[in-house]
N, CA, C and O atoms as CSV, one atom per row, in Angstrom:
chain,resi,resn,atom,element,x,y,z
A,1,UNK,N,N,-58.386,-4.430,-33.514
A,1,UNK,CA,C,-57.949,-3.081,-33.233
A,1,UNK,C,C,-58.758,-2.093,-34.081
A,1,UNK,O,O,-58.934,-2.304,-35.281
A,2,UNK,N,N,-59.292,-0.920,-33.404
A,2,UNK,CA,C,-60.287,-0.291,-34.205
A,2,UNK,C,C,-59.102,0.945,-35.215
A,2,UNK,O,O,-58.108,1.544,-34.804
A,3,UNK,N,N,-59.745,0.951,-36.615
A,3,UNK,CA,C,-58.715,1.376,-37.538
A,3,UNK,C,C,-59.065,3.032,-37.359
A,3,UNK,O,O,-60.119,3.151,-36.735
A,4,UNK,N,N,-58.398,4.502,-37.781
A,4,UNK,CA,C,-58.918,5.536,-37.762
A,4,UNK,C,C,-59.413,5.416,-39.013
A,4,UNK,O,O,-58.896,4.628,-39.805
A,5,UNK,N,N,-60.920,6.505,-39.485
A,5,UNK,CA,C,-61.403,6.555,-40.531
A,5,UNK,C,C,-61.762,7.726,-40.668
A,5,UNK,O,O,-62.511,8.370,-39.933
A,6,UNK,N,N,-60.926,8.243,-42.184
A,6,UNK,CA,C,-60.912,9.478,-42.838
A,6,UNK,C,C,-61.766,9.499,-43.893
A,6,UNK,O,O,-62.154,8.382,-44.235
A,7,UNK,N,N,-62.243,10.563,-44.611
A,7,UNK,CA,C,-63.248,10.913,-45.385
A,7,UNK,C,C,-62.372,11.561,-46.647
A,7,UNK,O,O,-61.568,12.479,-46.478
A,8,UNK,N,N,-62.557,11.149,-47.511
A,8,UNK,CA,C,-61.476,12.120,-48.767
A,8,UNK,C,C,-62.819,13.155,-49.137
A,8,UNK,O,O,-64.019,12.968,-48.935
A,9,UNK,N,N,-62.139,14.256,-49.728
A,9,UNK,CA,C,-62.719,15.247,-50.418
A,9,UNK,C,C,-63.723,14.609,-51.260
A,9,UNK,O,O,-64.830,15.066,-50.980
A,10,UNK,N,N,-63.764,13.849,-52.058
A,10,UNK,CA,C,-64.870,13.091,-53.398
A,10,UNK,C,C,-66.008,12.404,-52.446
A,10,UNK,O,O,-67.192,12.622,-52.702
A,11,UNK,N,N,-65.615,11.521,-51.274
A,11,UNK,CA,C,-66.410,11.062,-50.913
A,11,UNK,C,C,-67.495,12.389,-49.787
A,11,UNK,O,O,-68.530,11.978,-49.261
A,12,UNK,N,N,-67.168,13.469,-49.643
A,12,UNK,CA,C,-67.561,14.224,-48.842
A,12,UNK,C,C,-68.431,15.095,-49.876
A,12,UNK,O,O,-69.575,15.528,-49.736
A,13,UNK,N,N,-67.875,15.173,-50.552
A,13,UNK,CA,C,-68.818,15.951,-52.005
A,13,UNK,C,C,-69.972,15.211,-52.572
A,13,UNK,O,O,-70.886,15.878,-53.055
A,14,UNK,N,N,-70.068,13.537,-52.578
A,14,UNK,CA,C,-70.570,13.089,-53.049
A,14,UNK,C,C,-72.104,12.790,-52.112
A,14,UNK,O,O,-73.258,12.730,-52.538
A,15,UNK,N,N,-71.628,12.654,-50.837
A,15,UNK,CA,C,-72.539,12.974,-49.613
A,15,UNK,C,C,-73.283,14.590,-49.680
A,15,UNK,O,O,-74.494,14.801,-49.603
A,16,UNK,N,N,-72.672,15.179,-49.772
A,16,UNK,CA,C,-72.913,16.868,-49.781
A,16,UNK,C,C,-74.022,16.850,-51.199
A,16,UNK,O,O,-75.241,16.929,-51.049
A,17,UNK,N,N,-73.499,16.758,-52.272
A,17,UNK,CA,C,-74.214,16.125,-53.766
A,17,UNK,C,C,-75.515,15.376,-53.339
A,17,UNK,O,O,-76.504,16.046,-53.633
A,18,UNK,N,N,-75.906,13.829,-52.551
A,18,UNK,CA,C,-76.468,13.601,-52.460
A,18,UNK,C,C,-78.318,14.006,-51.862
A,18,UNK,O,O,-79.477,13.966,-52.274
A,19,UNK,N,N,-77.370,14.445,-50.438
A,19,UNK,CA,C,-78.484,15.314,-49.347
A,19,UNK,C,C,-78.761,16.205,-50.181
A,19,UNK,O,O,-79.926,16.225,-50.577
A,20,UNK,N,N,-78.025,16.989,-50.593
A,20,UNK,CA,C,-78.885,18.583,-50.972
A,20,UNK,C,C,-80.182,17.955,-51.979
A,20,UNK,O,O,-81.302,18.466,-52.001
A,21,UNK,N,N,-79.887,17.073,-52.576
A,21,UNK,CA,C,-81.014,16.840,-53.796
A,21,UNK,C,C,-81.492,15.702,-52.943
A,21,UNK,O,O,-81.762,14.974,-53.898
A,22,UNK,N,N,-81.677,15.278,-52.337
A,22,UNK,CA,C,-82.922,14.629,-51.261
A,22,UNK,C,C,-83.427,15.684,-50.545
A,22,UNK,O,O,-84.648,15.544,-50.463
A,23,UNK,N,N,-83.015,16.762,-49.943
A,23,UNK,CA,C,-83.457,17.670,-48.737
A,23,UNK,C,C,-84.343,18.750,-49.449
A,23,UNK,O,O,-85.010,19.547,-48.789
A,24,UNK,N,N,-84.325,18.748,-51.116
A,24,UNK,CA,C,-85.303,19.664,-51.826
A,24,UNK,C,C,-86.762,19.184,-51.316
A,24,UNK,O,O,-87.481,20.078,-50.870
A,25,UNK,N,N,-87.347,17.678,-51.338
A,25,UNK,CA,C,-88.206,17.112,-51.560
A,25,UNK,C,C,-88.554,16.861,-49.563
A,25,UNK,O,O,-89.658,16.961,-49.028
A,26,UNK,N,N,-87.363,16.568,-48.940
A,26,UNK,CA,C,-88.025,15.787,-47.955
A,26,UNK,C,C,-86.217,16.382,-46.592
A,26,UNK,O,O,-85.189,15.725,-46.426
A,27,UNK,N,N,-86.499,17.428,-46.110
A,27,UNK,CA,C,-85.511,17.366,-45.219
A,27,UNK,C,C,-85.143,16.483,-44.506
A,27,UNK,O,O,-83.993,16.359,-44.086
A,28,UNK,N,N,-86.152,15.691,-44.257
A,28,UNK,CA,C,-85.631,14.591,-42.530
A,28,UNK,C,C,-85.118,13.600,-43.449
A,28,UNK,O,O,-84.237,12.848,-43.030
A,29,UNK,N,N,-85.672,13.442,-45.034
A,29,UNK,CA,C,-85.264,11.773,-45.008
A,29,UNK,C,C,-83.118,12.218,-45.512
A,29,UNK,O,O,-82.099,11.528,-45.542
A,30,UNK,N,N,-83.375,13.437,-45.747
A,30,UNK,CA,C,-81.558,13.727,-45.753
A,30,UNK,C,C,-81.276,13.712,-45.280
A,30,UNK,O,O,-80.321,12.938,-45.358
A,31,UNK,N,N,-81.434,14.475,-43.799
A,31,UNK,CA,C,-80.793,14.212,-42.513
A,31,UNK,C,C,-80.579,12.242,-41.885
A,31,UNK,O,O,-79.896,11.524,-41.154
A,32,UNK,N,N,-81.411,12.233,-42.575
A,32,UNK,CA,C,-81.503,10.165,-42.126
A,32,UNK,C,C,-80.684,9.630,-42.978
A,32,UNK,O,O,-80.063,8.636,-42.601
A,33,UNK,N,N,-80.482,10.115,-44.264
A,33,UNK,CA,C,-79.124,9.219,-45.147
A,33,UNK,C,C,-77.907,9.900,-44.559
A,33,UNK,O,O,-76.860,9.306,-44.299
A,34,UNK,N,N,-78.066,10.853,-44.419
A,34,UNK,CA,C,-76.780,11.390,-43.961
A,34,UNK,C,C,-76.159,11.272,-42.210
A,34,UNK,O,O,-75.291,11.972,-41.689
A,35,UNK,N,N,-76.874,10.254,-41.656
A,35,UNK,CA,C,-76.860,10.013,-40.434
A,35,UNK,C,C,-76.544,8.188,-40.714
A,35,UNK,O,O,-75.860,7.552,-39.913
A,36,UNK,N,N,-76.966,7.750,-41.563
A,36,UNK,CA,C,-76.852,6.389,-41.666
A,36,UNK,C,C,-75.418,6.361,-42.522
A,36,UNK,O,O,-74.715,5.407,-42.189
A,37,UNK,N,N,-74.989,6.996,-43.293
A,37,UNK,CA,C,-73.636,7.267,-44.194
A,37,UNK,C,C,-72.378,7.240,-43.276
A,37,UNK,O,O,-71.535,6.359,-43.447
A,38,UNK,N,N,-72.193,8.428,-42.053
A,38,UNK,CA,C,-71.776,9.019,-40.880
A,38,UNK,C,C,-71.802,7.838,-40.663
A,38,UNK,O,O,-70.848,7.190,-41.093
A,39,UNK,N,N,-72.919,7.100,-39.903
A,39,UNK,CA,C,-72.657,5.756,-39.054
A,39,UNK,C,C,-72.134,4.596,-39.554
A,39,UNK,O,O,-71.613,3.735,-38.845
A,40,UNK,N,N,-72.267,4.523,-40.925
A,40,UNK,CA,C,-71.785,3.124,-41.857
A,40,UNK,C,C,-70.247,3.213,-41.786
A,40,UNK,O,O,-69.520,2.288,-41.424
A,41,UNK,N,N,-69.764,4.663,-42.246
A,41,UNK,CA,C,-68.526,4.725,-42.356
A,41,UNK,C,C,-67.782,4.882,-41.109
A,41,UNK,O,O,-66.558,4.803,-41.212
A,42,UNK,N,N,-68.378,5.128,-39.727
A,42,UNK,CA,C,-67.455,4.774,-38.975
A,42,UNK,C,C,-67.407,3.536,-38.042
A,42,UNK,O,O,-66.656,3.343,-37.086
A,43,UNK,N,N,-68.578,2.586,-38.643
A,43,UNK,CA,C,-68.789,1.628,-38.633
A,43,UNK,C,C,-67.441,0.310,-39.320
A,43,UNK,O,O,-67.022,-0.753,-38.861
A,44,UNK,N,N,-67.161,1.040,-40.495
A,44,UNK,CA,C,-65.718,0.473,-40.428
A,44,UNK,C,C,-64.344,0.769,-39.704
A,44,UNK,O,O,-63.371,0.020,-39.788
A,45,UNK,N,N,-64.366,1.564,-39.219
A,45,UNK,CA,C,-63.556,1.437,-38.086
A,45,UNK,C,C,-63.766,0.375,-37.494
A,45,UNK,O,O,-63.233,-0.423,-38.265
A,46,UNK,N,N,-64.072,-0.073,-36.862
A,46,UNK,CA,C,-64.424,-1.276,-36.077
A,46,UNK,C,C,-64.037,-2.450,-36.575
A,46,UNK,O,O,-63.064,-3.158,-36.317
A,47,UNK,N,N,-65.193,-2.600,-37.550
A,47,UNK,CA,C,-65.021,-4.252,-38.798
A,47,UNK,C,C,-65.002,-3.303,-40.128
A,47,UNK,O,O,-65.822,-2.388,-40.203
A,48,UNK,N,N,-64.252,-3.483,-40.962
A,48,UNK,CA,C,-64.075,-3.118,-42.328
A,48,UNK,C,C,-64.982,-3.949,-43.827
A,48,UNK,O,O,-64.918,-3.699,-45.031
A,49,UNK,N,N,-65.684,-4.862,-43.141
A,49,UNK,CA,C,-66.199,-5.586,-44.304
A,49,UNK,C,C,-67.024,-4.819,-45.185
A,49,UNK,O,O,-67.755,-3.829,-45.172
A,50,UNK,N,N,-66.529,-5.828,-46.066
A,50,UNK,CA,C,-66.883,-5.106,-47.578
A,50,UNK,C,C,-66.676,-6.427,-48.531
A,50,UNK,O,O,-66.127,-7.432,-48.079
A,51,UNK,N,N,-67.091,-6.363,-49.709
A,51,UNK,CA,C,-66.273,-7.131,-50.752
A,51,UNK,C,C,-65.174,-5.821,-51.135
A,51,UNK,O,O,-64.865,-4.688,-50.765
A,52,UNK,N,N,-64.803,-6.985,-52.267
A,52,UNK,CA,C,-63.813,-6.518,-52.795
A,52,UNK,C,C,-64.392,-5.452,-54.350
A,52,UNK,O,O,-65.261,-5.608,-55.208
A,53,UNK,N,N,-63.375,-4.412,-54.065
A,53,UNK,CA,C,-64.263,-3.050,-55.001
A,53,UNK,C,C,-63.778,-3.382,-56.428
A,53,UNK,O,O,-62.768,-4.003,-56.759
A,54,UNK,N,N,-64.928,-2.707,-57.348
A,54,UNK,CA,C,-64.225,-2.318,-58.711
A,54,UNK,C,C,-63.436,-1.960,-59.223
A,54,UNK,O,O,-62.932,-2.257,-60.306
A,55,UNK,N,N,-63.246,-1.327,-58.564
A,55,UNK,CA,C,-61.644,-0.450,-58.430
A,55,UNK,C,C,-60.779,-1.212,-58.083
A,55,UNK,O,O,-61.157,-1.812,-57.076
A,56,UNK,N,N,-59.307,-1.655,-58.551
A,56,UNK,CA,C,-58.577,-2.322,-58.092
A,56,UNK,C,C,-57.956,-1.633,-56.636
A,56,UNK,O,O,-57.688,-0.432,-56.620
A,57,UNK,N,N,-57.775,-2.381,-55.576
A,57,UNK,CA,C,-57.443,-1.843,-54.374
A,57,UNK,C,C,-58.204,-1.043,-53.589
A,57,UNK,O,O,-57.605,-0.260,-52.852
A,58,UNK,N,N,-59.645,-1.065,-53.576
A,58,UNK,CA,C,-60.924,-1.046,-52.880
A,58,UNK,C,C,-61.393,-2.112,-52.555
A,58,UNK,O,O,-61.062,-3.255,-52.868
A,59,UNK,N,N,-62.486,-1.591,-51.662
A,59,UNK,CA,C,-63.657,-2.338,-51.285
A,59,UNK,C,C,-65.076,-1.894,-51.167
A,59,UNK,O,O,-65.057,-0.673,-51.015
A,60,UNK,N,N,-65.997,-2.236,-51.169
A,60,UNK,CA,C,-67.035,-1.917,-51.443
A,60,UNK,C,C,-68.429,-1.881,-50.450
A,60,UNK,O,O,-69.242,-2.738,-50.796
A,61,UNK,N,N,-68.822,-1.125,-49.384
A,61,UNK,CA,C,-69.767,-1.700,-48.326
A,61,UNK,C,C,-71.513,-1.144,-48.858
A,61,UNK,O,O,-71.912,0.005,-49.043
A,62,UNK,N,N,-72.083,-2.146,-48.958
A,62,UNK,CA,C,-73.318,-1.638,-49.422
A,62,UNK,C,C,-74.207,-1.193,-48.281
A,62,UNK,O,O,-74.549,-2.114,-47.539
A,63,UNK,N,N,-74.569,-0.228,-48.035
A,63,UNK,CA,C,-75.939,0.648,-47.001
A,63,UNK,C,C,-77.415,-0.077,-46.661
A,63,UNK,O,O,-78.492,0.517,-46.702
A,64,UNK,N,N,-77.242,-1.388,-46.343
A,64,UNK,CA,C,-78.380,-2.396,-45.937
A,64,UNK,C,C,-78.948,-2.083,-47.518
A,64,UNK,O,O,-78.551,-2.377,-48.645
A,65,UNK,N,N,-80.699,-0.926,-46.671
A,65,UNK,CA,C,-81.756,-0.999,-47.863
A,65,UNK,C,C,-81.431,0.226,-48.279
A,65,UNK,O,O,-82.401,0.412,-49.014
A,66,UNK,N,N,-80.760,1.262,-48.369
A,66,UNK,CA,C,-80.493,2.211,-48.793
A,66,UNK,C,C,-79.844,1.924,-50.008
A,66,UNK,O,O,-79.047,1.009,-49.799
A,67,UNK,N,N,-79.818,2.332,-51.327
A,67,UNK,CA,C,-78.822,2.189,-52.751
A,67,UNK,C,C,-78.001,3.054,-52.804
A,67,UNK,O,O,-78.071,4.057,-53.514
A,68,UNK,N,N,-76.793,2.653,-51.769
A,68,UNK,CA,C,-75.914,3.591,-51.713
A,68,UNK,C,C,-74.539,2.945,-51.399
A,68,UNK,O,O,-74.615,2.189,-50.430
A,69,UNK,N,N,-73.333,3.031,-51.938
A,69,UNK,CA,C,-71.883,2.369,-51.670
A,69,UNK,C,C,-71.257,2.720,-51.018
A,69,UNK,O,O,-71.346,3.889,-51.393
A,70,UNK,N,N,-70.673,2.756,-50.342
A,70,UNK,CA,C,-69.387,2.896,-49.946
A,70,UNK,C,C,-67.903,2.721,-49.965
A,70,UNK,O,O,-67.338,2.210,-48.998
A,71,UNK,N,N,-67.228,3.130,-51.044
A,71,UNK,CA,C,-66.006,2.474,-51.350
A,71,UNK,C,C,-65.067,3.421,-50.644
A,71,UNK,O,O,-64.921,4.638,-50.537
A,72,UNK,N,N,-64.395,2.122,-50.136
A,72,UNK,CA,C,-63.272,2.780,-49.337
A,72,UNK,C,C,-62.036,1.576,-49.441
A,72,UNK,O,O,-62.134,0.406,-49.813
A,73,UNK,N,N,-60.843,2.342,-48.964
A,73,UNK,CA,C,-59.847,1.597,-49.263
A,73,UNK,C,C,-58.565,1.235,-47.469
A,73,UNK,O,O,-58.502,1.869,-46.415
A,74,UNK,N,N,-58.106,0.480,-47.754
A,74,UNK,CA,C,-56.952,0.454,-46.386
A,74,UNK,C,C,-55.762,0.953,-46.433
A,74,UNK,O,O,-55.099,0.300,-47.240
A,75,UNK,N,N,-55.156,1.801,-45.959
A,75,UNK,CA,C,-53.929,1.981,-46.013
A,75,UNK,C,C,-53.446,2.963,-44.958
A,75,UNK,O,O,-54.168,3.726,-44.316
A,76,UNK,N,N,-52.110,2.839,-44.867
A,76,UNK,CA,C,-51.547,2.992,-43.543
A,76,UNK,C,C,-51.551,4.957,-43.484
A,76,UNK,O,O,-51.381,5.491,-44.580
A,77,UNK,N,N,-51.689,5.665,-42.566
A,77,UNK,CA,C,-51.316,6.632,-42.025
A,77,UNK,C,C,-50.570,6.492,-40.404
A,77,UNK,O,O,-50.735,5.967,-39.303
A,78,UNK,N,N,-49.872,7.163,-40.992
A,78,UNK,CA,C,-48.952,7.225,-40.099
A,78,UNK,C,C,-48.673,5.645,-39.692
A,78,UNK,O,O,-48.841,4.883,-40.643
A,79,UNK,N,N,-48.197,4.887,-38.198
A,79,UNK,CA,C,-47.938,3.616,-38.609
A,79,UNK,C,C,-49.194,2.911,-37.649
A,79,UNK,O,O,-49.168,2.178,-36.660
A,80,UNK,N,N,-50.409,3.585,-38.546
A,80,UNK,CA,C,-51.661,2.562,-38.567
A,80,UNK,C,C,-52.439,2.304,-39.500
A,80,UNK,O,O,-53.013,3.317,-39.897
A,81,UNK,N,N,-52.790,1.128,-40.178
A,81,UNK,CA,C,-53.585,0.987,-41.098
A,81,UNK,C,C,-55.098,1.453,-40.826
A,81,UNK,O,O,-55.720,0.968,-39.881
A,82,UNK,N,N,-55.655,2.378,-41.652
A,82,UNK,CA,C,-56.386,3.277,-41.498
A,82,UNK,C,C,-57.827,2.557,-42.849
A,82,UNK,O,O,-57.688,1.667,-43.688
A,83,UNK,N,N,-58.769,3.202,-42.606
A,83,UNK,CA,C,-59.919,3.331,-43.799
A,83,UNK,C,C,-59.851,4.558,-44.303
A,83,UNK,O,O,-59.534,5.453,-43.519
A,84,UNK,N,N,-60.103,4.871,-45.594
A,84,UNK,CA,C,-60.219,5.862,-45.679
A,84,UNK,C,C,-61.118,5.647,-46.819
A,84,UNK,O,O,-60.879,4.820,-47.699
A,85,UNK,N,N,-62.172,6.414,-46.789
A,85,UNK,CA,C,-62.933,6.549,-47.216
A,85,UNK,C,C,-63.170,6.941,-48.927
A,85,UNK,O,O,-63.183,8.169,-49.015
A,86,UNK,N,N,-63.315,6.440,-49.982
A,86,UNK,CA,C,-63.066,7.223,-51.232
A,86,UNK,C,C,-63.983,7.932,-52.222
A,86,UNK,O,O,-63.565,8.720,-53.071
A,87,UNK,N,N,-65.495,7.538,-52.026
A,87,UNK,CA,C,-66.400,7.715,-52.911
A,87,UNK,C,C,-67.880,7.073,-52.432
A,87,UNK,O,O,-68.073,5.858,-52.487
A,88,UNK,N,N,-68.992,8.097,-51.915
A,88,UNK,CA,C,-70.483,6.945,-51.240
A,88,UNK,C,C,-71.416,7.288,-52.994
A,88,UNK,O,O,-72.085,8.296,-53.222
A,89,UNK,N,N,-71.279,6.627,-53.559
A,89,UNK,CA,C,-72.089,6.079,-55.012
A,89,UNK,C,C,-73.430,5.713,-54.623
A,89,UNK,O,O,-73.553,4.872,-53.732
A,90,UNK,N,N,-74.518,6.252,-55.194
A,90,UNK,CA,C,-75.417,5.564,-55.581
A,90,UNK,C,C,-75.707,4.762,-56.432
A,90,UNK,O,O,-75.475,5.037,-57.609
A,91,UNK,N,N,-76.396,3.335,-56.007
A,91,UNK,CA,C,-76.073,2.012,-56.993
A,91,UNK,C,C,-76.827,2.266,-58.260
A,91,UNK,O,O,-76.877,1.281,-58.995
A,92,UNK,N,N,-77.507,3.491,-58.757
A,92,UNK,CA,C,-78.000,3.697,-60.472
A,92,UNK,C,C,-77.286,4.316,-61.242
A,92,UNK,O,O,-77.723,4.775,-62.298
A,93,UNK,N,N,-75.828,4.464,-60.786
A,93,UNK,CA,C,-75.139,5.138,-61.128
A,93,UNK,C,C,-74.606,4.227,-62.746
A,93,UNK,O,O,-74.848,3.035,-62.934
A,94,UNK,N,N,-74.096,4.847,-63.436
A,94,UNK,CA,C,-73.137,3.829,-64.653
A,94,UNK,C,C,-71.689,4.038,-63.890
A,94,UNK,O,O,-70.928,4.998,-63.773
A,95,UNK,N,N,-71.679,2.543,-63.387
A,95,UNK,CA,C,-70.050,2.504,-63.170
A,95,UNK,C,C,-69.015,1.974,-63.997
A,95,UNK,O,O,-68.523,1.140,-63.237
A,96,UNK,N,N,-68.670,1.944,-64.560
A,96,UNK,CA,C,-67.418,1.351,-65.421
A,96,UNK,C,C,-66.190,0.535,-64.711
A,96,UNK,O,O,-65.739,1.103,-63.716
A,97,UNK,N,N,-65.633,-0.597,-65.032
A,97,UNK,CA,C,-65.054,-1.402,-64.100
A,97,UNK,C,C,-63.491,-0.113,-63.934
A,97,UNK,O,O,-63.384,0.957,-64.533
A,98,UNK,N,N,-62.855,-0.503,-63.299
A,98,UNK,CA,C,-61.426,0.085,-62.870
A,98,UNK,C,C,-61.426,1.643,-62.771
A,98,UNK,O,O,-60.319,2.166,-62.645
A,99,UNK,N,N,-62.909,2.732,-62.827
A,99,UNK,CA,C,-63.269,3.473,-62.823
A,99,UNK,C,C,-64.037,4.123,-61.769
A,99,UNK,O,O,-64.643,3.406,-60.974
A,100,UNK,N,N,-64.103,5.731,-61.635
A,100,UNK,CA,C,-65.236,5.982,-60.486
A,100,UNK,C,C,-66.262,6.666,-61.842
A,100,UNK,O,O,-65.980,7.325,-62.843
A,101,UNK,N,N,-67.545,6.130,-61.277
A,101,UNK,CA,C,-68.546,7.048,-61.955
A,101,UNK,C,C,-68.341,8.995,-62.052
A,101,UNK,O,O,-68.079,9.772,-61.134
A,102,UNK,N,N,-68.615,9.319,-63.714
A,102,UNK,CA,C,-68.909,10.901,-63.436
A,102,UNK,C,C,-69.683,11.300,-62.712
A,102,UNK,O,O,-69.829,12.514,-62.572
């Protein structure tokens, strides 16, 4: 059953954060992470795989060759279990376990 998939505020900022400082140097290749991000994440709708996240009660989908995360989590809205999206990290980030990177 395909799940609905929401975007939280952090993870939309963190996308927004990303592109603008790729799109200084190279517009298209932002428009291309930000088209592959869009597609990853509603890509879980569908299949949700991931491991299991740092965060206790996440999960974690990595962006093929792109160094970029996706943590998102399951939980019900309304009475469907949903994705929702929590944070797209870049993997040079310092993450700290049970933590989101500053």
């Amino acid at each position: 059953m395909k799940r609905f998939v929401t975007w939280s505020r952090d993870a939309l900022d963190d996308i927004k954060r990303q592109v603008a400082f790729i799109a200084q140097d190279n517009p298209s290749a932002a428009r291309h992470l930000a088209d592959r991000i869009r597609d990853a994440g509603r890509n879980l709708g569908d299949m949700a795989t991931g491991r299991p996240g740092r965060v206790t009660g996440t999960y974690e989908k990595p962006l093929g060759r792109l160094p970029y995360v996706i943590a998102y989590a399951l939980r019900p809205i309304g009475s469907r279990e949903s994705v929702v999206i929590l944070r797209v990290i870049h993997t040079s980030r310092d993450w700290p376990p049970e933590e989101w990177p500053n």
